[in-house]
C-alpha positions as CSV (number, residue, x, y, z in Angstrom):
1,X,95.8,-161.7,-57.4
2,X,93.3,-162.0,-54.5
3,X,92.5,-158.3,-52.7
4,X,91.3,-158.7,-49.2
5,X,90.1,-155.8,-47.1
6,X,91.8,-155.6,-43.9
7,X,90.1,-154.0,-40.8
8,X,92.5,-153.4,-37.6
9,X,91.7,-153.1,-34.0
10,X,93.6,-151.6,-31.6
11,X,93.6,-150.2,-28.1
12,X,96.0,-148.6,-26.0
13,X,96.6,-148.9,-22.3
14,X,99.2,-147.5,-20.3
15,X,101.1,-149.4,-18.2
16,X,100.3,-149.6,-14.6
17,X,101.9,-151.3,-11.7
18,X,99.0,-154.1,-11.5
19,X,101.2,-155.6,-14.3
20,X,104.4,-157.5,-12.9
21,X,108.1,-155.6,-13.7
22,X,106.4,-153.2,-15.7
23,X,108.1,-150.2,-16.5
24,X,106.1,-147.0,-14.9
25,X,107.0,-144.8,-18.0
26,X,105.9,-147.2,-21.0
27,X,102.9,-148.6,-22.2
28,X,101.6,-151.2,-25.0
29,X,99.5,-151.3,-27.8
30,X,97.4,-154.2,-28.4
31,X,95.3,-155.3,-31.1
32,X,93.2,-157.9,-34.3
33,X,94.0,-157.9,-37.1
34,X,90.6,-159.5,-39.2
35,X,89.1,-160.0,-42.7
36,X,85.9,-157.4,-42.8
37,X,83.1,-159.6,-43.6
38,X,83.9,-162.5,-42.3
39,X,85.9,-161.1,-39.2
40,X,88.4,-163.7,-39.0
41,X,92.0,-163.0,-38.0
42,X,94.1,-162.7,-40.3
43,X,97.8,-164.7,-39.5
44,X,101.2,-163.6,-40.7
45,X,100.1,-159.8,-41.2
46,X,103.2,-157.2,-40.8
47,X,101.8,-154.3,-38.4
48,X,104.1,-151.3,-38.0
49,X,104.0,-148.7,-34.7
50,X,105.6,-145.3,-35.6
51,X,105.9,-142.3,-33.7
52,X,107.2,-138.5,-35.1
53,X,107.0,-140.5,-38.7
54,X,109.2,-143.0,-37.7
55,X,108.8,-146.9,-37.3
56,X,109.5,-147.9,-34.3
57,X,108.5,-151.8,-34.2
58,X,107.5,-154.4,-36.4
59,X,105.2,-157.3,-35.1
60,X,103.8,-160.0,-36.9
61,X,100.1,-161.2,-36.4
62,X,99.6,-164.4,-34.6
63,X,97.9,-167.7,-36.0
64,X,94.6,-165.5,-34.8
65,X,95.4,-162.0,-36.0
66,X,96.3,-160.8,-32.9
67,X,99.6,-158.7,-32.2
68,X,101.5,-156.7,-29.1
69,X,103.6,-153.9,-28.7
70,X,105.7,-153.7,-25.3
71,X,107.6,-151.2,-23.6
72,X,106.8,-148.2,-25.9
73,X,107.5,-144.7,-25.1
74,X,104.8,-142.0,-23.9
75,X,103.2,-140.4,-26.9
76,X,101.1,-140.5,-29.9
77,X,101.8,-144.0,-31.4
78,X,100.0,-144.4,-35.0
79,X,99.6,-149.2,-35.8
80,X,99.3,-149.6,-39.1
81,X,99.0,-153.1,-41.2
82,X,101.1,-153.7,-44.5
């Protein structure tokens, strides 16, 4: 079995009304998922967001590592990758 170390970026941004139908009182987490040393995205990768020690949602990476989280409440949101 093949380990790989996993390095995740991620960045926050609220919400704001630049973004059509957005909802005032949520925000999104976006973010890469990437191999460290080569720093290329890693597809298929399960990312979790949990709040109060609870998942909340589960996304998937894309074919370039990349994954979104929409509509989430206000609040401290920890992503981790599993």
């Amino acid at each position: 079995m093949i380990y790989r170390t996993l390095s995740i970026a991620a960045i926050a941004i609220a919400a704001s009304a630049a973004i059509a139908y957005a909802d005032p009182n949520t925000g999104m987490v976006y973010g890469y998922v990437y191999e460290a040393g080569t720093h290329r995205g890693v597809c298929g990768v399960n990312v979790v967001a949990e709040a109060n020690n609870q998942p909340i949602e589960v996304r998937r990476t894309d074919e370039h590592g990349y994954f979104t989280f929409l509509s989430l409440l206000p609040g401290i949101v920890h992503v981790y990758v599993g």
